[in-house]
PyMOL Python script that loads the backbone (N, CA, C, O; Angstrom):
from pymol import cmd

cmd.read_pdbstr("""\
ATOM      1  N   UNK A   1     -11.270  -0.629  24.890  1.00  0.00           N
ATOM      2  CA  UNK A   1     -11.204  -1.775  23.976  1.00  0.00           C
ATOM      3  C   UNK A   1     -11.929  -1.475  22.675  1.00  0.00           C
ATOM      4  O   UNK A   1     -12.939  -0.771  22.636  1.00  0.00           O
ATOM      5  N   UNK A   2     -11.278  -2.132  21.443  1.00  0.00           N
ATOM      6  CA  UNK A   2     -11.888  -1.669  20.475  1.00  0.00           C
ATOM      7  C   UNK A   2     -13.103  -2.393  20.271  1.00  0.00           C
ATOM      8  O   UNK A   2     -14.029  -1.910  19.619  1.00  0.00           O
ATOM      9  N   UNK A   3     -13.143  -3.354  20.713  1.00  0.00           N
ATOM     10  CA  UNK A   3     -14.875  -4.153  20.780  1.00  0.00           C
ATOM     11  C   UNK A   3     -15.601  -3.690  21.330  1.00  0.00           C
ATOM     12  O   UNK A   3     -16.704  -4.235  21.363  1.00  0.00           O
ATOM     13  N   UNK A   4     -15.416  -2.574  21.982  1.00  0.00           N
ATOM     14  CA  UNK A   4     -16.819  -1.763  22.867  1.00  0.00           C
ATOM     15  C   UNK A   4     -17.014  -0.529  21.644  1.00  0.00           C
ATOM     16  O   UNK A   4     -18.071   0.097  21.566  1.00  0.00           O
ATOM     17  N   UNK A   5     -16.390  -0.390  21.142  1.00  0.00           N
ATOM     18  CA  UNK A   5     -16.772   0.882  19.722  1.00  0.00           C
ATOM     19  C   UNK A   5     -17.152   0.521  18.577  1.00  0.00           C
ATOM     20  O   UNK A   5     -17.951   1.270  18.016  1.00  0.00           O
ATOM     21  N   UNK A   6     -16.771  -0.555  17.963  1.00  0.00           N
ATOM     22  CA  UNK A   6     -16.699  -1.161  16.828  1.00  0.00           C
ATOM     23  C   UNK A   6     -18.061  -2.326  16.782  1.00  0.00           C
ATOM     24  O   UNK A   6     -18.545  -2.971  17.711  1.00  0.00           O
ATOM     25  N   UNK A   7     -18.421  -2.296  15.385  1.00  0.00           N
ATOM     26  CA  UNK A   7     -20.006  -3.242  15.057  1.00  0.00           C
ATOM     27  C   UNK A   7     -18.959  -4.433  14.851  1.00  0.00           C
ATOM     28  O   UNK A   7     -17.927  -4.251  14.206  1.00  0.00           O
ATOM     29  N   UNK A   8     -19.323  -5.831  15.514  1.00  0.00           N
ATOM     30  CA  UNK A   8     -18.641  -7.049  15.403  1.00  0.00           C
ATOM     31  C   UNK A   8     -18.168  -8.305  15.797  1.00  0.00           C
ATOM     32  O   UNK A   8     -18.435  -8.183  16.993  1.00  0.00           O
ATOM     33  N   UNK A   9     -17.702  -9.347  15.716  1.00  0.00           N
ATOM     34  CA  UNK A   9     -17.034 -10.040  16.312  1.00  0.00           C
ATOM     35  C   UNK A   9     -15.945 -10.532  16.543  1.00  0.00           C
ATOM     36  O   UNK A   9     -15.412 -11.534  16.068  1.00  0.00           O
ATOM     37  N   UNK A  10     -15.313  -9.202  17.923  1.00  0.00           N
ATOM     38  CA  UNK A  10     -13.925  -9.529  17.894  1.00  0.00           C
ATOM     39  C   UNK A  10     -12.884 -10.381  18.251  1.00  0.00           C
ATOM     40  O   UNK A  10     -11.693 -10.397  17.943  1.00  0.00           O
ATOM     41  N   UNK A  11     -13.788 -11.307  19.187  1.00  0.00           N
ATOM     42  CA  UNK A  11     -13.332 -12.787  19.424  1.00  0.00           C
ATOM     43  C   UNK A  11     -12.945 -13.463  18.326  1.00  0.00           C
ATOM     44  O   UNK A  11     -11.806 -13.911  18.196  1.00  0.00           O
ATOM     45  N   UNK A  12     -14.017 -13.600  17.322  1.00  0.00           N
ATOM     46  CA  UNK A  12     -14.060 -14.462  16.256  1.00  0.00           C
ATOM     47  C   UNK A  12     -12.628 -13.808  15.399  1.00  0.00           C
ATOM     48  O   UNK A  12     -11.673 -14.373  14.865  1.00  0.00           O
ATOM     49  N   UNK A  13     -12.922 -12.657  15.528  1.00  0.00           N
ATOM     50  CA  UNK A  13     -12.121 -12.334  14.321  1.00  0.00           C
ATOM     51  C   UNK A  13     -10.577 -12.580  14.957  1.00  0.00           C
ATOM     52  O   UNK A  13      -9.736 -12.921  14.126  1.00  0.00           O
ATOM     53  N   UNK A  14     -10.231 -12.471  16.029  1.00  0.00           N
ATOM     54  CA  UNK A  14      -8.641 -12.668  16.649  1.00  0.00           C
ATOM     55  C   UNK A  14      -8.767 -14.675  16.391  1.00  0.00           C
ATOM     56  O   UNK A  14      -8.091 -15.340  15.607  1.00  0.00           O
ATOM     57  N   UNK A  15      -9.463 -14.998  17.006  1.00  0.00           N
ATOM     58  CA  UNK A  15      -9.983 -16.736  16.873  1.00  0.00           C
ATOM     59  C   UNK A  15      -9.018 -17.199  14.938  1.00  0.00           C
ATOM     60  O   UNK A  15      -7.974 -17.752  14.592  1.00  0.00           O
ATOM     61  N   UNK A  16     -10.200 -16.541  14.248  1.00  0.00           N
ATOM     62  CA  UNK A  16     -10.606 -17.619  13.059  1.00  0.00           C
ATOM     63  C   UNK A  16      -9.150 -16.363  12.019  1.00  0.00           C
ATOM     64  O   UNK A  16      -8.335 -16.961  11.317  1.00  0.00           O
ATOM     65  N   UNK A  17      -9.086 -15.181  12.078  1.00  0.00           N
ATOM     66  CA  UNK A  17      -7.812 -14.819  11.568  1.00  0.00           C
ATOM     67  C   UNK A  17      -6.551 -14.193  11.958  1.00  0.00           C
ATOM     68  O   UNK A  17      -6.162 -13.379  11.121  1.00  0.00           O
ATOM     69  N   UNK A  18      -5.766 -14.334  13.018  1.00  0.00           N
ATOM     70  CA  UNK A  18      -4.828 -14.157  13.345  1.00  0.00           C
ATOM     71  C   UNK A  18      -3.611 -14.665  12.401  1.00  0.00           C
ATOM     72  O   UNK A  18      -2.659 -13.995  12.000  1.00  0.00           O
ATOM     73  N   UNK A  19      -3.843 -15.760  12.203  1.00  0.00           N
ATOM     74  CA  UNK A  19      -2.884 -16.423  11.602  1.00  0.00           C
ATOM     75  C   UNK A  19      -2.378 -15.618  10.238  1.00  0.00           C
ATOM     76  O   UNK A  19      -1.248 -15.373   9.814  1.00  0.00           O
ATOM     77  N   UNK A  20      -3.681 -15.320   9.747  1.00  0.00           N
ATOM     78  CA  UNK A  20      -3.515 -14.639   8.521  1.00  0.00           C
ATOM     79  C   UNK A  20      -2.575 -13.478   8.432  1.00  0.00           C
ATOM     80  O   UNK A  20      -1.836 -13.318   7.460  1.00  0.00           O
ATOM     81  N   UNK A  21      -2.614 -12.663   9.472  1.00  0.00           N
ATOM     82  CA  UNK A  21      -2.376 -11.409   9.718  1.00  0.00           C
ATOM     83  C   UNK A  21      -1.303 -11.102  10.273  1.00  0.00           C
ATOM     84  O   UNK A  21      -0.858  -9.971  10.078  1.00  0.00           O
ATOM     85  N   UNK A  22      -0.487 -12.171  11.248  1.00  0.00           N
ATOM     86  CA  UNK A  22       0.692 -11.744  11.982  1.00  0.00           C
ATOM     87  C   UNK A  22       2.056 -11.425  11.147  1.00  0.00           C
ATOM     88  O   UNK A  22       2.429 -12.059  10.160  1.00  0.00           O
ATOM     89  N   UNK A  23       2.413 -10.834  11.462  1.00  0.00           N
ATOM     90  CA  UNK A  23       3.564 -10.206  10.747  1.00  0.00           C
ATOM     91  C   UNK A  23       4.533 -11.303  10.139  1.00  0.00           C
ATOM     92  O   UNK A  23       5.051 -11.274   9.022  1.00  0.00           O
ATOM     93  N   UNK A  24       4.682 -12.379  11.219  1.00  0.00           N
ATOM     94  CA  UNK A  24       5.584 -13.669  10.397  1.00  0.00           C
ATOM     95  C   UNK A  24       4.547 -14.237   9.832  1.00  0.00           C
ATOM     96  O   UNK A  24       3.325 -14.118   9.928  1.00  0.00           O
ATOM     97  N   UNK A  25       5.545 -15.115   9.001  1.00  0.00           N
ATOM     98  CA  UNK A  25       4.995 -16.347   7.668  1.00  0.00           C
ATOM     99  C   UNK A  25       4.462 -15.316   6.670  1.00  0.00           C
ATOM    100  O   UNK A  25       4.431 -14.087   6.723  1.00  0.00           O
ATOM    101  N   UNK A  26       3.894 -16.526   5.388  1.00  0.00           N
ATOM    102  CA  UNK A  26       4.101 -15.826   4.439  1.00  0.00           C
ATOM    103  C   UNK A  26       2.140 -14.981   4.704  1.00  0.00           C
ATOM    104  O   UNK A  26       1.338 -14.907   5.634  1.00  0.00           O
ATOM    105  N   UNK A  27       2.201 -14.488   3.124  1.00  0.00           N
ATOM    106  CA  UNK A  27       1.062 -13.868   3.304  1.00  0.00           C
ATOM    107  C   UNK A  27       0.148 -15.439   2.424  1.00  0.00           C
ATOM    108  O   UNK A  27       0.491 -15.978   1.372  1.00  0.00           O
ATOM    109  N   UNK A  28      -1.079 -15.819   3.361  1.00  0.00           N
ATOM    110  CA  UNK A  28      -1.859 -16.607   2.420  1.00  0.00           C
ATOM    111  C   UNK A  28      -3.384 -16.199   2.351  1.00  0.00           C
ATOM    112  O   UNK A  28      -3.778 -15.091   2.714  1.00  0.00           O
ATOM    113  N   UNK A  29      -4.040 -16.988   1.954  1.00  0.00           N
ATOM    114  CA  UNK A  29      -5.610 -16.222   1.756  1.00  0.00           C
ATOM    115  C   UNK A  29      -6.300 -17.107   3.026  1.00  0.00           C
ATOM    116  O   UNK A  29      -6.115 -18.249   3.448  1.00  0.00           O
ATOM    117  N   UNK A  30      -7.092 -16.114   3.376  1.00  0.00           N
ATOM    118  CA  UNK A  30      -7.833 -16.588   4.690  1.00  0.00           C
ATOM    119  C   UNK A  30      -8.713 -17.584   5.004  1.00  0.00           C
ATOM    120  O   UNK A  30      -9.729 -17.263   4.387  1.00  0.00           O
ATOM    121  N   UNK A  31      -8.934 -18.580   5.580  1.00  0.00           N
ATOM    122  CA  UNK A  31     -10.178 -19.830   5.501  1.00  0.00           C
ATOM    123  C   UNK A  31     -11.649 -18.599   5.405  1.00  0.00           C
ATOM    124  O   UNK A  31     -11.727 -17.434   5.794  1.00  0.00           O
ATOM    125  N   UNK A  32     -12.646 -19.485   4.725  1.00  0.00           N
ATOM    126  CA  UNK A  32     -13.792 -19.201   4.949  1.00  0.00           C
ATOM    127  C   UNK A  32     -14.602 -19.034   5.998  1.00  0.00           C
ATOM    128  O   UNK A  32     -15.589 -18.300   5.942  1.00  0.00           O
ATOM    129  N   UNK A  33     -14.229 -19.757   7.137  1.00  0.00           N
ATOM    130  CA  UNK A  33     -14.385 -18.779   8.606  1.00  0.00           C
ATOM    131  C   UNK A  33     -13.905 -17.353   9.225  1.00  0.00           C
ATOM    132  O   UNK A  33     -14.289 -16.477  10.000  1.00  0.00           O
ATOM    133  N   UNK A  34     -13.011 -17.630   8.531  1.00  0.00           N
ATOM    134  CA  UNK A  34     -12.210 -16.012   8.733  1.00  0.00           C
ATOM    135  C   UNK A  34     -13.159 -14.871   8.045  1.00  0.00           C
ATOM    136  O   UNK A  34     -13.562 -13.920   8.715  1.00  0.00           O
ATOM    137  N   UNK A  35     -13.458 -15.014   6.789  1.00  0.00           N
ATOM    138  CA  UNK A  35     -13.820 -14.320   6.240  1.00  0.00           C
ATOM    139  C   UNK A  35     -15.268 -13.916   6.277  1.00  0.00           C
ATOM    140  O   UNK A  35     -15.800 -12.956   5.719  1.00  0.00           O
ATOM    141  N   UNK A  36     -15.831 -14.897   7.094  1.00  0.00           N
ATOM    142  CA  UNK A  36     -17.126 -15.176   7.349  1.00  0.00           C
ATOM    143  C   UNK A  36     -17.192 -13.798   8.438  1.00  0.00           C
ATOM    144  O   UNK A  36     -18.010 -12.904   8.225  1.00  0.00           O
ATOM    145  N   UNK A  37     -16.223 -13.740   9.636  1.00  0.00           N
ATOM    146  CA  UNK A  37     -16.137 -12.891  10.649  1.00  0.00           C
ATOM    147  C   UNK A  37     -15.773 -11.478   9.865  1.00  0.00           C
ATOM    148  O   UNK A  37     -16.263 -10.431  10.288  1.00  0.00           O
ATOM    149  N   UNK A  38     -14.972 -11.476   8.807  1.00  0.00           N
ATOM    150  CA  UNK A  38     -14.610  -9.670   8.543  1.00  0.00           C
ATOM    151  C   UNK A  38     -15.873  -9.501   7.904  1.00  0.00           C
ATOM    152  O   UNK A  38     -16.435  -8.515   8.380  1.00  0.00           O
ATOM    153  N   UNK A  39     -16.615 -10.118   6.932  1.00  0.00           N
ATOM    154  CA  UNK A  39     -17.870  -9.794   6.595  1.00  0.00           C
ATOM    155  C   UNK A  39     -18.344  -8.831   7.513  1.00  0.00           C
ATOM    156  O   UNK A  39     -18.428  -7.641   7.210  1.00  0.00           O
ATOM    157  N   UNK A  40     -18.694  -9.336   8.751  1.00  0.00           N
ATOM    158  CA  UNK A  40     -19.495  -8.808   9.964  1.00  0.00           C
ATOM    159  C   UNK A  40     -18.696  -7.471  10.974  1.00  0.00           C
ATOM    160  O   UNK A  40     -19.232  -6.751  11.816  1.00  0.00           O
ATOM    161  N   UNK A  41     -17.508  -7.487  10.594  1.00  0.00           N
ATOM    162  CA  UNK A  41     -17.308  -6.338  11.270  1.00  0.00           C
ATOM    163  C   UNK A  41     -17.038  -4.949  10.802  1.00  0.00           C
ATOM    164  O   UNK A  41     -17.192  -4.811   9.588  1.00  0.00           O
ATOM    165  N   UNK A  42     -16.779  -4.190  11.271  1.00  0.00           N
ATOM    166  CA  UNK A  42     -16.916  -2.199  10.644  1.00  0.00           C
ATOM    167  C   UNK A  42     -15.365  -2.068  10.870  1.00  0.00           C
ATOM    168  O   UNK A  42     -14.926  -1.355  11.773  1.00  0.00           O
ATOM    169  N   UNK A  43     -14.308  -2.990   9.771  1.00  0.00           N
ATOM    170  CA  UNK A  43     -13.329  -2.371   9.617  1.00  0.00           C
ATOM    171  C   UNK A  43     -12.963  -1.413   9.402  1.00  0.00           C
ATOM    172  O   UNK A  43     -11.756  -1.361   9.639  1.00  0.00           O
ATOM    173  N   UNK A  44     -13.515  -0.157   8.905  1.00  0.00           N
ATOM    174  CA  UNK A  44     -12.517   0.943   8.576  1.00  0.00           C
ATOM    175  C   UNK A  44     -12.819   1.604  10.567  1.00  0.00           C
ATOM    176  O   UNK A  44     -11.940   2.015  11.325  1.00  0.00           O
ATOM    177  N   UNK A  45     -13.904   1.506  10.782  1.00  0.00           N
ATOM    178  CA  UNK A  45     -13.488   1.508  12.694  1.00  0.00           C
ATOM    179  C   UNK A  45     -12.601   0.955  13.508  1.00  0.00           C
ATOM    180  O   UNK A  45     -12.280   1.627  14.488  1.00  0.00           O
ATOM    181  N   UNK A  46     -12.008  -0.326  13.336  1.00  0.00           N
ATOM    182  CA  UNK A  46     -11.070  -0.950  14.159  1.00  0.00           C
ATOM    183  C   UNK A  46     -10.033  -0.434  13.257  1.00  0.00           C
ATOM    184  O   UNK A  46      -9.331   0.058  14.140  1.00  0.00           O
ATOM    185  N   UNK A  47      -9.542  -0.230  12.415  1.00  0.00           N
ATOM    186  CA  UNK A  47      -8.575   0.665  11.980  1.00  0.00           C
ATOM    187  C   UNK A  47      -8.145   2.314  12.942  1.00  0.00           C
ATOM    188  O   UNK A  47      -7.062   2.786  13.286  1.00  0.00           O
ATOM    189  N   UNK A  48      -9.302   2.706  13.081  1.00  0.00           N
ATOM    190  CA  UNK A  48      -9.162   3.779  13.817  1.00  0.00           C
ATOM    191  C   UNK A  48      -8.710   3.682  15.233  1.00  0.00           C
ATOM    192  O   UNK A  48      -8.520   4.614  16.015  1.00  0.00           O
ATOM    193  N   UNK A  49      -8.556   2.296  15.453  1.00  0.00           N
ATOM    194  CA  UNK A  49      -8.468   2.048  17.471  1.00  0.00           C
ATOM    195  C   UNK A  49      -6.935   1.393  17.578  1.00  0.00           C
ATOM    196  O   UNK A  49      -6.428   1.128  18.668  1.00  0.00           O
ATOM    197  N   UNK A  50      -6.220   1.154  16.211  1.00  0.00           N
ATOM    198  CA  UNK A  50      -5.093  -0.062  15.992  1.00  0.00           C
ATOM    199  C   UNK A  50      -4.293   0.783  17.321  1.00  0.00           C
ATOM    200  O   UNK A  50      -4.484   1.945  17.678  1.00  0.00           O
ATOM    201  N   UNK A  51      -3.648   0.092  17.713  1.00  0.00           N
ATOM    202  CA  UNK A  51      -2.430   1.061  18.492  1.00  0.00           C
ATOM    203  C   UNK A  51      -0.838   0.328  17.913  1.00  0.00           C
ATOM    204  O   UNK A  51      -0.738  -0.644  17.164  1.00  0.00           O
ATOM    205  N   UNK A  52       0.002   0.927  18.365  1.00  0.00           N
ATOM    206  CA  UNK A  52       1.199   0.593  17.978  1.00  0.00           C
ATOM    207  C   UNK A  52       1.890  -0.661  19.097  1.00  0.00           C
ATOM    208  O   UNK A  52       3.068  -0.998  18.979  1.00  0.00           O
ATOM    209  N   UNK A  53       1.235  -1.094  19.861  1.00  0.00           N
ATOM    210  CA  UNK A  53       1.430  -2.442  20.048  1.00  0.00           C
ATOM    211  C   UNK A  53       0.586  -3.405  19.346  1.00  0.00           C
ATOM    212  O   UNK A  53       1.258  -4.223  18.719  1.00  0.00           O
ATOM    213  N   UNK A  54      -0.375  -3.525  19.278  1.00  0.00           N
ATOM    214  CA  UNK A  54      -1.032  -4.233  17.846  1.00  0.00           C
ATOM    215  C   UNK A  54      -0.523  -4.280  17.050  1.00  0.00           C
ATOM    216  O   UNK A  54      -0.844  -5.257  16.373  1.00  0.00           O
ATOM    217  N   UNK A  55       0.832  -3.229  16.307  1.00  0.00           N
ATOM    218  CA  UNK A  55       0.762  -3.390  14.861  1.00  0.00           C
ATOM    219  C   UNK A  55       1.909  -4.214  15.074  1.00  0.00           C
ATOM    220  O   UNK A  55       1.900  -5.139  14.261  1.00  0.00           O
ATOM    221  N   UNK A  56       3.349  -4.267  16.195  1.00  0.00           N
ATOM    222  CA  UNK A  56       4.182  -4.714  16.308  1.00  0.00           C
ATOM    223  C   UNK A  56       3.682  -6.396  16.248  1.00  0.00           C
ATOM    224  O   UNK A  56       4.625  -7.187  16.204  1.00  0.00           O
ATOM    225  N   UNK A  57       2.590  -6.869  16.245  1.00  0.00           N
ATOM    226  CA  UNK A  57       2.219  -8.292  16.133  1.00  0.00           C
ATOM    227  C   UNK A  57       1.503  -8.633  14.978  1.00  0.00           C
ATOM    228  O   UNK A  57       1.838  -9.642  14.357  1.00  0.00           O
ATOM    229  N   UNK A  58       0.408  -7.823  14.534  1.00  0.00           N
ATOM    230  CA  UNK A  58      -0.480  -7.341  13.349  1.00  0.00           C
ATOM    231  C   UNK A  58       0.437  -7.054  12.471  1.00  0.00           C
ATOM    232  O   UNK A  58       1.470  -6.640  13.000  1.00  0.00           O
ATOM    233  N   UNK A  59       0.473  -7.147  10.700  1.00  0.00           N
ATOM    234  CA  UNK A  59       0.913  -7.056   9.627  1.00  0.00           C
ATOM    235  C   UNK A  59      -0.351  -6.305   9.325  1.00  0.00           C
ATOM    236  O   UNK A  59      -1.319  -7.032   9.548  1.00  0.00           O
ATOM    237  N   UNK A  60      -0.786  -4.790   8.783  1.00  0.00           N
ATOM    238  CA  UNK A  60      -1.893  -4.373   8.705  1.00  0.00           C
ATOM    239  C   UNK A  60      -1.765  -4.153   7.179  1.00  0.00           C
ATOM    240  O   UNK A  60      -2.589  -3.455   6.588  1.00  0.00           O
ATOM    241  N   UNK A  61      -0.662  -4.788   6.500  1.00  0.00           N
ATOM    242  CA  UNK A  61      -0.661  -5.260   4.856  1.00  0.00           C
ATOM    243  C   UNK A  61      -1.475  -6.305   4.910  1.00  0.00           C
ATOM    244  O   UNK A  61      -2.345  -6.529   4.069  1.00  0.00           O
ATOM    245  N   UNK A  62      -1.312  -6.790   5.599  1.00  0.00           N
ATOM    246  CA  UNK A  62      -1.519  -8.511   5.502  1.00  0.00           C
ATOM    247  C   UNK A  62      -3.520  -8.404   5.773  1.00  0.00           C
ATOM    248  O   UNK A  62      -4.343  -8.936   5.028  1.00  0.00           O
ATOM    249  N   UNK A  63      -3.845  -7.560   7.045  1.00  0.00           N
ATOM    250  CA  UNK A  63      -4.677  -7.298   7.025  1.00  0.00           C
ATOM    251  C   UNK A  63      -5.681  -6.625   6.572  1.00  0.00           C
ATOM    252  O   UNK A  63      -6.873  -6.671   6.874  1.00  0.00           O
ATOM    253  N   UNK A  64      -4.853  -5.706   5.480  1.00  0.00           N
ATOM    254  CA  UNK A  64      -5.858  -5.245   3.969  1.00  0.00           C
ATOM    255  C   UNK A  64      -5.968  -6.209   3.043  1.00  0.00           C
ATOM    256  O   UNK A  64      -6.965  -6.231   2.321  1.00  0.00           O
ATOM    257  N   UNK A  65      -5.033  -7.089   2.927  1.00  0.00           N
ATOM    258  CA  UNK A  65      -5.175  -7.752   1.922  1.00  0.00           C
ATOM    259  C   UNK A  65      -6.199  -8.818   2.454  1.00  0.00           C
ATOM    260  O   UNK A  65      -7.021  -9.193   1.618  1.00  0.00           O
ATOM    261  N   UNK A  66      -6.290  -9.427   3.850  1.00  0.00           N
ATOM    262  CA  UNK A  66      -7.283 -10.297   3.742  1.00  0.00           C
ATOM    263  C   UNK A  66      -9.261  -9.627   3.968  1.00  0.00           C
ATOM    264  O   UNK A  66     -10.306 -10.271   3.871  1.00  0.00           O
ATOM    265  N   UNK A  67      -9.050  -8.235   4.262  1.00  0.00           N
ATOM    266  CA  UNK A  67     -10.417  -7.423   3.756  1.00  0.00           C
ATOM    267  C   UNK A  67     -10.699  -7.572   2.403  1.00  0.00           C
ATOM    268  O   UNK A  67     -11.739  -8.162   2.110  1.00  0.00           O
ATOM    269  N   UNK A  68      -9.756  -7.026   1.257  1.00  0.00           N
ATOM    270  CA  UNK A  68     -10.418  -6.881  -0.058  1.00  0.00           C
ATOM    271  C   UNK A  68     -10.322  -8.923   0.021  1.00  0.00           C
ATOM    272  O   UNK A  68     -11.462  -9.342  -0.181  1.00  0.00           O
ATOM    273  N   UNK A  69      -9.539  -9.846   0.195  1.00  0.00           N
ATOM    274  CA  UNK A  69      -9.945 -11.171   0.182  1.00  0.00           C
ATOM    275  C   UNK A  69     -11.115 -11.409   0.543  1.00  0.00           C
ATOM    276  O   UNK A  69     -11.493 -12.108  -0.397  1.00  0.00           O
ATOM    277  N   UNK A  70     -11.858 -11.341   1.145  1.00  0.00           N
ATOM    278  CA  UNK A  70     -13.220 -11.464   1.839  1.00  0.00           C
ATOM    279  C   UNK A  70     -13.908 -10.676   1.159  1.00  0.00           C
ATOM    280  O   UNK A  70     -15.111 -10.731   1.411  1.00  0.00           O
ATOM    281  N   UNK A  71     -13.562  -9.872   0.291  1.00  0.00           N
ATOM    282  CA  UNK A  71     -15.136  -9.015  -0.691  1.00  0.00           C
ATOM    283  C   UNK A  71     -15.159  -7.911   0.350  1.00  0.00           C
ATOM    284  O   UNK A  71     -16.232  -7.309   0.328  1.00  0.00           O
ATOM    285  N   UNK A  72     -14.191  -7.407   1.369  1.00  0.00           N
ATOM    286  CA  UNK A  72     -14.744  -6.207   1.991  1.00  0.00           C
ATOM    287  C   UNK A  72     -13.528  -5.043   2.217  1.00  0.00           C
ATOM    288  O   UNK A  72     -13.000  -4.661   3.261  1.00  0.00           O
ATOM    289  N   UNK A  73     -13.329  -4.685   0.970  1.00  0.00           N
ATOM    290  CA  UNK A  73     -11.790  -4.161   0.807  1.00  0.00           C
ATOM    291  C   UNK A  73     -11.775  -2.532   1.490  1.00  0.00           C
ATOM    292  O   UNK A  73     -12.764  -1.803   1.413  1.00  0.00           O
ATOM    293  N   UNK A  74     -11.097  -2.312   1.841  1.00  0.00           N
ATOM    294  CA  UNK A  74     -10.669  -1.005   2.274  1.00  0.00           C
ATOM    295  C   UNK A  74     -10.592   0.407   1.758  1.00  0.00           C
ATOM    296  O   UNK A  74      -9.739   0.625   0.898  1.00  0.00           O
ATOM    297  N   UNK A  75     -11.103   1.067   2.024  1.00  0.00           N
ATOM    298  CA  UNK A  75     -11.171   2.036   0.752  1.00  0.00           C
ATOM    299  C   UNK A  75      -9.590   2.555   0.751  1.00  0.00           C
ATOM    300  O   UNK A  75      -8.841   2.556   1.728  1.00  0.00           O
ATOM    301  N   UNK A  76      -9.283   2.986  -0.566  1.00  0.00           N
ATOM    302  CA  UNK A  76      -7.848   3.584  -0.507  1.00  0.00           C
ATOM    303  C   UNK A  76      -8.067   4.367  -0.212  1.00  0.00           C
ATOM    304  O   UNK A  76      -9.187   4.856  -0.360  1.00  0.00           O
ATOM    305  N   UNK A  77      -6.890   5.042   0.504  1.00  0.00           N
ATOM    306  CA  UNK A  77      -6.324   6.049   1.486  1.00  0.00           C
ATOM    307  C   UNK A  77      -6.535   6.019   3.063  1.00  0.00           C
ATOM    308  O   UNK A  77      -6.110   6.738   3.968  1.00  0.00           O
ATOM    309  N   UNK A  78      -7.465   4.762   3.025  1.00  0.00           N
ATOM    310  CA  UNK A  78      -7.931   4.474   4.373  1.00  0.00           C
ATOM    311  C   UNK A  78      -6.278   4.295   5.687  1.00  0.00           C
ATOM    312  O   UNK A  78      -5.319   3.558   5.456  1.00  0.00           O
ATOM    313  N   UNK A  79      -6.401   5.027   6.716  1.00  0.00           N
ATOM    314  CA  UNK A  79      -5.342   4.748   7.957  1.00  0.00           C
ATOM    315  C   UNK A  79      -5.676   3.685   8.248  1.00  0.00           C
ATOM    316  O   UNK A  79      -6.843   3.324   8.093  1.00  0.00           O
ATOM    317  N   UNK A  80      -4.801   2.957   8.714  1.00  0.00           N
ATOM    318  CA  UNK A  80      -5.217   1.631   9.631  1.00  0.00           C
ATOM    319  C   UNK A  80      -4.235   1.513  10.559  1.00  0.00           C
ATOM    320  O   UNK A  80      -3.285   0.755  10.363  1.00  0.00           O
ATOM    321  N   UNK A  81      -4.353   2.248  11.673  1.00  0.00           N
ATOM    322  CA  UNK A  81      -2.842   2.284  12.792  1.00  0.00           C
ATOM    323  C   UNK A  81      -2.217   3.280  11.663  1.00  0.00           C
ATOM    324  O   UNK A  81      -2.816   4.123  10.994  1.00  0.00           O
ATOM    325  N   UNK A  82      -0.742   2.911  11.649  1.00  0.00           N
ATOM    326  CA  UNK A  82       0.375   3.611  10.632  1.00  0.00           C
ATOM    327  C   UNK A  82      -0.014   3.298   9.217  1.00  0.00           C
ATOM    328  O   UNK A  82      -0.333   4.137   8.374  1.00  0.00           O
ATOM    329  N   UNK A  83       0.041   2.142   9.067  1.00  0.00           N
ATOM    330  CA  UNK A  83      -0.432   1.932   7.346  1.00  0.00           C
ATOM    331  C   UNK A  83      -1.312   2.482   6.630  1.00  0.00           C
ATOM    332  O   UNK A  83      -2.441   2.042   6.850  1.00  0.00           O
ATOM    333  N   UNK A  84      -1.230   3.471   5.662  1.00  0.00           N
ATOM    334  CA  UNK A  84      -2.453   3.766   4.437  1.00  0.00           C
ATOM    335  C   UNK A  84      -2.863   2.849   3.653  1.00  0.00           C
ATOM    336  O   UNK A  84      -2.136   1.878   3.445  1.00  0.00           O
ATOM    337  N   UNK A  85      -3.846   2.937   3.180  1.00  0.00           N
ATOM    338  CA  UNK A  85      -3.870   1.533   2.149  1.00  0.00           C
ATOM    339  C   UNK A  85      -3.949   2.490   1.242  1.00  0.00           C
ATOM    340  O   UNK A  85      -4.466   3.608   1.256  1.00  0.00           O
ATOM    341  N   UNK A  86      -2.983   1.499  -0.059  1.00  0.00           N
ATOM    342  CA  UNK A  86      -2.683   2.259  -1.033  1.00  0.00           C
ATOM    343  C   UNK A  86      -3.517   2.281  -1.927  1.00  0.00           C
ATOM    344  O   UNK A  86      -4.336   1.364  -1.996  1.00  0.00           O
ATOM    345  N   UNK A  87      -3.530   3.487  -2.980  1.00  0.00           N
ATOM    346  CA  UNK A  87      -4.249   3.247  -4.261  1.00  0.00           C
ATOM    347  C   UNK A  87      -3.846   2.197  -5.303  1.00  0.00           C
ATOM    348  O   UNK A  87      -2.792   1.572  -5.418  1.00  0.00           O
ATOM    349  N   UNK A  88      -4.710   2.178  -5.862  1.00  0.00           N
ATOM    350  CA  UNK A  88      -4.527   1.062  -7.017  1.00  0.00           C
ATOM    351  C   UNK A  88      -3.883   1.564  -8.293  1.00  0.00           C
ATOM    352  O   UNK A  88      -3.698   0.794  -9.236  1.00  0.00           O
TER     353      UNK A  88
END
""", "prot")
cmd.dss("prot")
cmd.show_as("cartoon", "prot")
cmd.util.cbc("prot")
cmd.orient("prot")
């Protein structure tokens, strides 16, 4: 599990942003609870654990975009599962 490797809260973070992140609906900006939880966790680590059933539910666009939303953006070129995050 990636919560046994990763600094965080991964309850919270499936809890307070899922919504944000799933591949349907549109893309919107995350509540302040949400963002409260990516603050606290070592995303570019749970990037490293994504598997390819995660991503089939996960939008990991959706989920860079709500990192740099929260002030904790991704470095470019970063993997996340399949997705790179792109340069600017």
């Amino acid at each position: 599990m990636v919560s046994a490797q990763c600094q965080g809260n991964f309850q919270g973070l499936i809890q307070q942003c899922s919504r944000y992140v799933q591949k349907s609906g549109p893309r919107e900006n995350p509540s302040e609870e949400c963002c409260n939880v990516v603050k606290n966790v070592d995303l570019p680590c749970v990037c490293q654990h994504i598997t390819s059933e995660v991503e089939q539910i996960v939008s990991m666009e959706k989920a860079a975009y709500v990192a740099g939303f929260c002030g904790k953006p991704l470095p470019h070129g970063t993997k996340c599962g399949s997705y790179i995050v792109p340069g600017s």
